[in-house]
N, C-alpha and C positions, 0 to 999 in steps of 0.2 A: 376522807378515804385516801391513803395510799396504796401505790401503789411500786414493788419490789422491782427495777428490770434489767434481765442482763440475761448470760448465758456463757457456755460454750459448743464452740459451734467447730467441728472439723469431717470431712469427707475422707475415708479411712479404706484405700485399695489395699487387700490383704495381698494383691497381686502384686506390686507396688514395694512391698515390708520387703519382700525376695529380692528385688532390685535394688532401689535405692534406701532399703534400711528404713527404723522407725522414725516416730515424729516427738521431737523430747520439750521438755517445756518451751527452750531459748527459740524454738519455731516460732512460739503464738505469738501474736500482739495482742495486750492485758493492757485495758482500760478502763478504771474506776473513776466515781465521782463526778464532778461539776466535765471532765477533759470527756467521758466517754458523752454522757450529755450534749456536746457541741462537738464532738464527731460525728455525730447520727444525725442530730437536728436536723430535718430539711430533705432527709438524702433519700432513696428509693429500697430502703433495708426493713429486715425485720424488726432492729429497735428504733428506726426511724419512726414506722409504721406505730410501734408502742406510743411514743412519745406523742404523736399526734393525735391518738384516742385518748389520750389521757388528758390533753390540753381541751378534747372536744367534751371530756368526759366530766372535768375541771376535779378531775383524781391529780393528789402532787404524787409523784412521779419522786422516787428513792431510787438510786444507784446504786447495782449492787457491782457484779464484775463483769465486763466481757475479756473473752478471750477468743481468737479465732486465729486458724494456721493455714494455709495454702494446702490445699489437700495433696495428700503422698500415703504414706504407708502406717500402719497399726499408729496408736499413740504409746506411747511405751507405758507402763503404770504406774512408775514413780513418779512423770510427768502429770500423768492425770491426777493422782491425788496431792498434787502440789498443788495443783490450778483449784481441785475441788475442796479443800482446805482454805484456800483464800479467797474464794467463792462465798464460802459458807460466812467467812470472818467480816464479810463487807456485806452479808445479807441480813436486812434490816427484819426479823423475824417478827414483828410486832404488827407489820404491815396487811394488809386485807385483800394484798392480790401479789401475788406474783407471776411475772409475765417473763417468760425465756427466749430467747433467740435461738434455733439450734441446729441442727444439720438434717437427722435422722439417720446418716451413714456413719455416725464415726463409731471408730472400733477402738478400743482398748487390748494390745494386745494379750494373748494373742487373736481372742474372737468373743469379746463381752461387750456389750449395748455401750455405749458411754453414754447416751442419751438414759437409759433407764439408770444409769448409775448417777447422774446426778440427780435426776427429778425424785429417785428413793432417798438422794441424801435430804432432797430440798422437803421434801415431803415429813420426815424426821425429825425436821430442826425448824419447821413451824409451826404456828397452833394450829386446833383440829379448829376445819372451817374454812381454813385460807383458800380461797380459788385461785390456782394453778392451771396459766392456760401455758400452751405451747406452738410453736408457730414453727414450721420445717420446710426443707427444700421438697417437692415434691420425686425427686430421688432418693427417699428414703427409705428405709428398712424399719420394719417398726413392731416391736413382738408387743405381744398380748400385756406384758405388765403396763408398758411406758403407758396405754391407755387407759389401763386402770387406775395409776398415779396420779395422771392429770383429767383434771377437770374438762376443763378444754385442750382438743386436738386438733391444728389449721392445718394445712400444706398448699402452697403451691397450686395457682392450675395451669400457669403457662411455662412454657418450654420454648424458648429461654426466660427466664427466670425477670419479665417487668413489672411483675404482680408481688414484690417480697412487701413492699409497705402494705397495699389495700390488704392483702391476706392477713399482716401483722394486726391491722383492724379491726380485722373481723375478729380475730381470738379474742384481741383484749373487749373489743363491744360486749361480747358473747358472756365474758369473767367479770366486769363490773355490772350486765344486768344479774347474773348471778350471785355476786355478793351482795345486793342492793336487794333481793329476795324478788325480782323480776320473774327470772325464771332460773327452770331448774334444770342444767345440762345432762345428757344421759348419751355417753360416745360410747358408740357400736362399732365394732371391727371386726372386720372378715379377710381372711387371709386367702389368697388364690395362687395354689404351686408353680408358681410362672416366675422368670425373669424378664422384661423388657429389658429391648436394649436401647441405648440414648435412642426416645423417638419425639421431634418436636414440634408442639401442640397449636402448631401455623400451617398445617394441613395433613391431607390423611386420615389414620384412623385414630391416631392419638388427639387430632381436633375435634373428629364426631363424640371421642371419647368424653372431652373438654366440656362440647357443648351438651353432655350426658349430662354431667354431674353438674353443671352450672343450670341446667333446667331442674336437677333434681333439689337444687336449694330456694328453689321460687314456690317449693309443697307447704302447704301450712305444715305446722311444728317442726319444719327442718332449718336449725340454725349455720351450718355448716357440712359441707360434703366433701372430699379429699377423695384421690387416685393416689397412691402411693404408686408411681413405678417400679419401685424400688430400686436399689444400687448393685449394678449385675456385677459388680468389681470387687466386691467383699464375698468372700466364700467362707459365709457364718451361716449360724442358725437362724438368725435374725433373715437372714435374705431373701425376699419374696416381695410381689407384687399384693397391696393390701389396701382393702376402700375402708374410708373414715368416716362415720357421718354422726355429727352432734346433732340430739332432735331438745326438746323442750318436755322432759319426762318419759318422750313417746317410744320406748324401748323397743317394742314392736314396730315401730316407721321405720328406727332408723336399719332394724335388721330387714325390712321389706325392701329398702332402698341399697343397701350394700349388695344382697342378693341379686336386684335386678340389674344393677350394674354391672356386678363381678360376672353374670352370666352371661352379660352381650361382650365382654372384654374376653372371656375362655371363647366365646364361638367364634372373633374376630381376630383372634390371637396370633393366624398366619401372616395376617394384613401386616403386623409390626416388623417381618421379617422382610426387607425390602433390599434388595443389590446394592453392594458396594461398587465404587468406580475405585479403580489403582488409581497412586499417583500418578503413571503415564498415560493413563487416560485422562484424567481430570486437567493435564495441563495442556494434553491434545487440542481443549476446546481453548483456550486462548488463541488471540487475532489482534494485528495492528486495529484502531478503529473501535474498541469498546474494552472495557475493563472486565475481568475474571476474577473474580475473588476466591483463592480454594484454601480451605480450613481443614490442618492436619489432623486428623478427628483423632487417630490411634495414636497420636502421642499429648494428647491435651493435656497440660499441668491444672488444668480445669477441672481433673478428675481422676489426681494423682500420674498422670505420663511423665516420663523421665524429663522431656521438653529438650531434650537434646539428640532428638531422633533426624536423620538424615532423608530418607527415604523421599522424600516431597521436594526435600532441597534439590538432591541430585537430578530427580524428573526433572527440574525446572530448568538447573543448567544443564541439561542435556537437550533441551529443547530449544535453549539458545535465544529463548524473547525474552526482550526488556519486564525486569519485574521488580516489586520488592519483597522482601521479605522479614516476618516481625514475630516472636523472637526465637532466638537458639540459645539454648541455655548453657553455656562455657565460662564459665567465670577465669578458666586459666587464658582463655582468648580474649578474654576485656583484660587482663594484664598485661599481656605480651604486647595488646593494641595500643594501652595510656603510658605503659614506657616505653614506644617507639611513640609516641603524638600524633597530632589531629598532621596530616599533609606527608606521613611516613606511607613505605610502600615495605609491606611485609610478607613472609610467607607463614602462612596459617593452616593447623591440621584442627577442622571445625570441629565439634559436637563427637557422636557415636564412642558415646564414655561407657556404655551401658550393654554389648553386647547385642543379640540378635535382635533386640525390642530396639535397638536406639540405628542398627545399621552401620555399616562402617564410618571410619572419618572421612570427612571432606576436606579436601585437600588443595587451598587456593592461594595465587597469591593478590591480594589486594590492599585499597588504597585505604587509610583510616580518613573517614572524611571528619568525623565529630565524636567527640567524647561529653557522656552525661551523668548528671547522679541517675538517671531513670525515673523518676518521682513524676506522676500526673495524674490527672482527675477525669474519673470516670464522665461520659457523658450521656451514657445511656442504661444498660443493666449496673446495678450499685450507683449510681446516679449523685453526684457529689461524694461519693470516697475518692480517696486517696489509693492511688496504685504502685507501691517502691518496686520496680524493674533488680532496683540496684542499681550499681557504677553501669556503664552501659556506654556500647557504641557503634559507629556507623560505616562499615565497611564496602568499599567498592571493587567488584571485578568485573568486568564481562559484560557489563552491561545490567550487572545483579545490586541492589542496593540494598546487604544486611545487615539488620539490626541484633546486634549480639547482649545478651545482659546476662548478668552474674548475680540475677536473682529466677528462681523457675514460676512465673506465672502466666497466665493465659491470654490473651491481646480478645480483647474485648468492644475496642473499637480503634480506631486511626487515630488515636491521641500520642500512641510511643511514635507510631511513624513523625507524626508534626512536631513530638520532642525534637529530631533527628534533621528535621527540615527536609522530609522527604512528605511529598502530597502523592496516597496511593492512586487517586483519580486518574493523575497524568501515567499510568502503567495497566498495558495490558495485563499483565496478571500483577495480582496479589495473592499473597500466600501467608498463611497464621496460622498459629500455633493455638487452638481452637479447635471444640466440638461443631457447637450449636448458637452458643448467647451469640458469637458472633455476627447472627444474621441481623441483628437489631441494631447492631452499633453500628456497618456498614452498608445498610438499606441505602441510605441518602444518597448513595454513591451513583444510584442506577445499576448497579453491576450483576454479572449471574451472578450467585451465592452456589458453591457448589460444597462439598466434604471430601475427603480425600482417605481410605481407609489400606494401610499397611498394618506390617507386624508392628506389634506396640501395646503398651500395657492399658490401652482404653479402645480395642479395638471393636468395632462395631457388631463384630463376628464372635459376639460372645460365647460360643458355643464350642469353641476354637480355644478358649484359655483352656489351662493344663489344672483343671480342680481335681481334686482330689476329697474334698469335707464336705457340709450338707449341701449347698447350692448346687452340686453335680445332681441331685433328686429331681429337679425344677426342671419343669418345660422352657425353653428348648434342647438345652440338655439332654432331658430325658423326653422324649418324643412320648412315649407310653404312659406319663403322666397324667390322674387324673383326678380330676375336680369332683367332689362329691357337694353339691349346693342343699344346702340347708331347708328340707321340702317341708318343713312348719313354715316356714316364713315367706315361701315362694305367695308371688304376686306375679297374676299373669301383665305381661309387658305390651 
């Protein structure tokens, strides 16, 4: 038996396309063959997680394409049907499983699924019979086709995201007892008018939620259960909070179980709206004597933010503690830093490229202490990847230690800070450019873990973006929104 695997995978803020513009092919990084195979090997990903069902499954394992882009704004669609063109060209059709890696949120501009758009191409250019699972962040968006396409539908149960292998797993486990005539998958999907906003699944109601769905997969004939939160930052059709659940024929389970779900998640629904802290509160709480960690939530390059937002910066030197900070997205500041050199003393107008989301510039003069390519290895969420920052560097004023990079992605743990030589332990505050994964990669530290929520194009206060298209219908949005549950299927709770 083989098996087909790959994907593309991007997080698509239609909030995002307004700002900093779309996302064109030369964004992704496209890896076929034997190179994409020993990029995953080993690592905490969803075709990591393939590849080691397949070794347990003793299925070889065909390379078709990945591609995946730092999530920003729409993908443009000449971009997409490039990628999906040589997608299709490296997809071994002869094969008896194909297994995708994928996002759930990406958009093709300017508001079309890219997820349904390739699993219809893949779906086409196979033979009938191929089982087709799929495996997604559980920030997705997910309409009604992309379920009917695929065989199998996984997502996600933790927030931040250390579950992308075991979940990847569990689809493929699911797709090879199904082409092996084991059993026979039957995914149910229920869509509930709601947006959640980033809530993560290490306490609160998004954990009760957690522990919902993961008791609801321990039910005989339930092979899989999903929470879609969905992605409050695409303002599509697609957009809404939606349960998943693959049973074993049992059509009627899995709608018993979607129901009972999506019903305690509509009555608990207030519980997800919980207070923002301002940047000048969040850095209020740092103190000589223990470390603070506070994670720019409303500007995260983790979910499309410009990542050259100031607002958190300035709180920080305005408050005047020793801190560091990781990263600011300026690539015209990593230039002006590596031709003045490492031990130059320069004046620098930071970040705030982007208007009222990014805040004004900052304006300092400091020391370059270290110049990098940016390149390091994840050691906790994506767990053996690779993370290129870009050229990158290390600036000092005030008692501020910033790391600047001229590429926008999300600091995920203290590994750019120890490119840098800078250890956040010894600093009262820390400050990143992060939502949520963050708390996983800097646990070890002892430190509070707080968020830190301004204007910004991934800001917590999703209710507060300027929509205009279908996601303004959705609770919270629309307060008057309502759930009609499906009373053939209700099962008392």
């Amino acid at each position: 038996m083989k098996a087909a695997v790959g994907g593309i995978v991007h997080e698509s803020s239609t909030f995002a396309t307004q700002v900093i513009g779309t996302v064109t092919a030369g964004d992704f990084t496209v890896l076929t063959g034997p190179a994409m195979v020993a990029e995953f090997a080993g690592t905490n990903t969803g075709v990591g997680g393939y590849l080691d069902a397949c070794a347990e499954e003793g299925v070889a394992v065909v390379p078709a394409l990945h591609a995946r882009a730092e999530p920003g704004g729409a993908v443009e669609p000449a971009a997409y049907r490039e990628l999906e063109e040589r997608f299709l060209a490296e997809l071994d059709t002869g094969c008896e499983l194909v297994l995708l890696d994928l996002d759930g949120a990406g958009v093709v501009a300017p508001d079309l699924s890219l997820e349904v758009l390739l699993v219809r191409a893949v779906r086409a250019a196979v033979r009938p019979g191929t089982a087709i699972a799929v495996t997604m962040d559980l920030h997705g968006n997910i309409p009604a086709e992309l379920t009917e396409l695929a065989d199998v539908t996984v997502g996600y149960h933790d927030y931040p995201h250390t579950d992308m292998a075991a979940r990847a797993r569990t689809a493929a486990r699911i797709a090879v007892a199904a082409a092996r005539g084991r059993v026979r998958p039957r995914t149910r999907r229920l869509r509930v008018p709601m947006a959640l906003p980033p809530s993560p699944t290490d306490g609160g109601p998004a954990l009760e939620l957690r522990h919902l769905v993961k008791s609801a997969e321990q039910e005989p004939g339930v092979l899989a259960c999903t929470v879609f939160h969905g992605f409050p930052y695409a303002d599509t059709p697609q957009a809404a909070t939606t349960v998943v659940t693959v049973t074993d024929e049992a059509v009627r389970l899995g709608d018993a179980v979607n129901d009972q779900i999506a019903a305690w998640l509509w009555r608990h629904r207030a519980r997800f709206l919980v207070g923002t802290l301002s940047p000048e509160h969040a850095v209020e709480q740092a103190a000589d004597g223990y470390s603070l960690v506070v994670a720019d939530a409303s500007d995260d390059p983790g979910g499309g933010g410009s990542g050259d937002g100031t607002y958190l910066l300035r709180a920080i030197r305005n408050r005047g503690i020793r801190a560091c900070f990781a990263t600011l997205y300026d690539p015209a500041a990593v230039a002006r830093a590596t031709e003045a050199g490492v031990g130059a003393v320069a004046d620098f107008e930071l970040g705030g490229r982007h208007g009222k989301t990014s805040g004004e510039p900052l304006r300092v003069r400091a020391k370059v202490r270290a110049i990098t390519d940016g390149r390091v290895s994840h050691a906790d969420v994506r767990r053996g990847r690779y993370a290129d920052f870009g050229r990158s560097v290390r600036l000092s004023a005030d008692g501020l230690e910033l790391i600047v990079a001229s590429r926008r992605l999300p600091v995920l743990d203290p590994e750019i800070f120890l490119l840098h030589g800078v250890l956040p332990e010894r600093f009262p505050l820390v400050g990143v450019k992060a939502a949520h994964h963050f708390k996983s990669g800097f646990a070890h530290l002892g430190a509070r873990l707080v968020t830190a929520d301004a204007p910004g194009l991934t800001s917590r206060r999703i209710a507060e973006l300027p929509r205009t298209g279908p996601s303004a219908a959705l609770w919270p949005m629309n307060r008057t929104a309502v759930f009609h549950r499906p009373s053939a299927t209700h099962r008392p709770e």
